[in-house]
KOLDREN-766942 format. One record per residue (C-alpha): x, y, z; residue in three letters; residue number from 1. Coordinates in nm, 3 decimals, always signed. Each point is the difference from the previous one (the first is absolute). Example, Ala and Ser with C-alpha at 12.3 -4.5 7.8 and 13.67 -1.06 7.14 Angstrom:
2
ATOM      c1      c2      c3 code pos
ATOM  +1.230  -0.450  +0.780  ALA   1
ATOM  +0.137  +0.344  -0.066  SER   2
***
This chain:
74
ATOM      c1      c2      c3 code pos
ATOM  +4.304  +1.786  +4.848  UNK   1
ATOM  -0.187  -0.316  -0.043  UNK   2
ATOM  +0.116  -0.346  -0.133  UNK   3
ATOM  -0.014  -0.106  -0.316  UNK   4
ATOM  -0.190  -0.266  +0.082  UNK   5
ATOM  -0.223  -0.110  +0.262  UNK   6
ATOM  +0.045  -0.297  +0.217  UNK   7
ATOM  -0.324  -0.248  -0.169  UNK   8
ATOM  +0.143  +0.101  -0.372  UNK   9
ATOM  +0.350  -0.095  +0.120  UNK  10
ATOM  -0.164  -0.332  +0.106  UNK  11
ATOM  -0.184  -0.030  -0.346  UNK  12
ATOM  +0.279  +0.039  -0.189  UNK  13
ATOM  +0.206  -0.249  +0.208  UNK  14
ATOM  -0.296  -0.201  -0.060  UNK  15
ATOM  +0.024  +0.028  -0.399  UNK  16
ATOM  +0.329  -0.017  +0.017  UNK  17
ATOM  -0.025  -0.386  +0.170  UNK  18
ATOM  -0.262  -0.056  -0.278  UNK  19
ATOM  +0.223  +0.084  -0.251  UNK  20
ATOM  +0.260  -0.165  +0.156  UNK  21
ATOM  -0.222  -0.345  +0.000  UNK  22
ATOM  -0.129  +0.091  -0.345  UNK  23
ATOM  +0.373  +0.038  -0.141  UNK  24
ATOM  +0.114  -0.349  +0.193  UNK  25
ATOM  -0.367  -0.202  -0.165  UNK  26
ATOM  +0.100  +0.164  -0.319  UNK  27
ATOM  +0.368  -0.111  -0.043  UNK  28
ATOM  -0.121  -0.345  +0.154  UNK  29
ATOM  -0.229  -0.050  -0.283  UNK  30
ATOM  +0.252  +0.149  -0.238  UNK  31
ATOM  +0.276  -0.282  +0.058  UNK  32
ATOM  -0.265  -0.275  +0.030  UNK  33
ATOM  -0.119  +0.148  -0.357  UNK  34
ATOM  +0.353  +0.016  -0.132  UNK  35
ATOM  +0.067  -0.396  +0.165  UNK  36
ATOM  -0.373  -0.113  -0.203  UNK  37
ATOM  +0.145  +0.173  -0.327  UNK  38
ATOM  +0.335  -0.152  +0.038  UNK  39
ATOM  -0.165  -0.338  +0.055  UNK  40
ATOM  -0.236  +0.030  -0.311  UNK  41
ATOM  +0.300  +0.065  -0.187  UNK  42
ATOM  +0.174  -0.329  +0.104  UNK  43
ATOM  -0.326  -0.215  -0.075  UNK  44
ATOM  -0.019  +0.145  -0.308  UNK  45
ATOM  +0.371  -0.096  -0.108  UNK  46
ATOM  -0.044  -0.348  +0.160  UNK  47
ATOM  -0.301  -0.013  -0.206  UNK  48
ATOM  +0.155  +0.102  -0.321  UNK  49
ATOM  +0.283  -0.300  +0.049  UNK  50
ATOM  -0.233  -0.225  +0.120  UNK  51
ATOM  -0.201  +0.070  -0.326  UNK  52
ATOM  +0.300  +0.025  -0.173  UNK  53
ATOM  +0.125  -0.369  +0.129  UNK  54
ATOM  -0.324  -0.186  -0.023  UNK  55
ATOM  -0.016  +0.141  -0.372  UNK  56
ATOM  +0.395  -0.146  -0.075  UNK  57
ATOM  -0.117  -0.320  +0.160  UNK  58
ATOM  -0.324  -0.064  -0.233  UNK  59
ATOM  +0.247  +0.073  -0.275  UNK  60
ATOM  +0.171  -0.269  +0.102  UNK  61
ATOM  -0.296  -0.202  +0.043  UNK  62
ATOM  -0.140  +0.039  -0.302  UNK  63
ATOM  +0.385  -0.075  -0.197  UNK  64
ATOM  +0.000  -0.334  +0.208  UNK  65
ATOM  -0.365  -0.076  -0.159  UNK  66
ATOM  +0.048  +0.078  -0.327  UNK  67
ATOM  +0.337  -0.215  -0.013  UNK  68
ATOM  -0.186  -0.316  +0.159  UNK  69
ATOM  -0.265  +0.053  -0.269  UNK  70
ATOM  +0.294  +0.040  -0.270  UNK  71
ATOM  +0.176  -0.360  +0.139  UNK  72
ATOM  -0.370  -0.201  -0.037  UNK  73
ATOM  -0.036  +0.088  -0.318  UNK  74
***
């Protein structure tokens, strides 16, 4: 009765099996340093939307100040 497998395809598939091993680890790496870039971009992009928000309330107020100093020359 032989063995189901020989000793050089016992040492290929320990040697795909490390590949896939590294593969999985590069892949999961990449995953979490994808999920930390999206997470960022979605903070910027809130920060951005005050910001815009804020510098839009403050020419408001700009312009209010500028139209009553015109008002009190008159």
């Amino acid at each position: 009765m032989s063995a189901p497998y020989s000793e050089n395809e016992l040492h290929f598939q320990s040697a795909d099996t490390d590949q896939m091993d590294v593969a999985g680890q590069a892949c999961k790496k990449l995953q979490n340093k994808l999920d930390g870039l999206q997470n960022l971009v979605e903070d910027l992009q809130l920060k951005n939307h005050e910001m815009s928000s804020m510098i839009r309330n403050q020419e408001k107020r700009i312009k209010r100040v500028k139209d009553r100093e015109k008002m009190l020359k008159k």
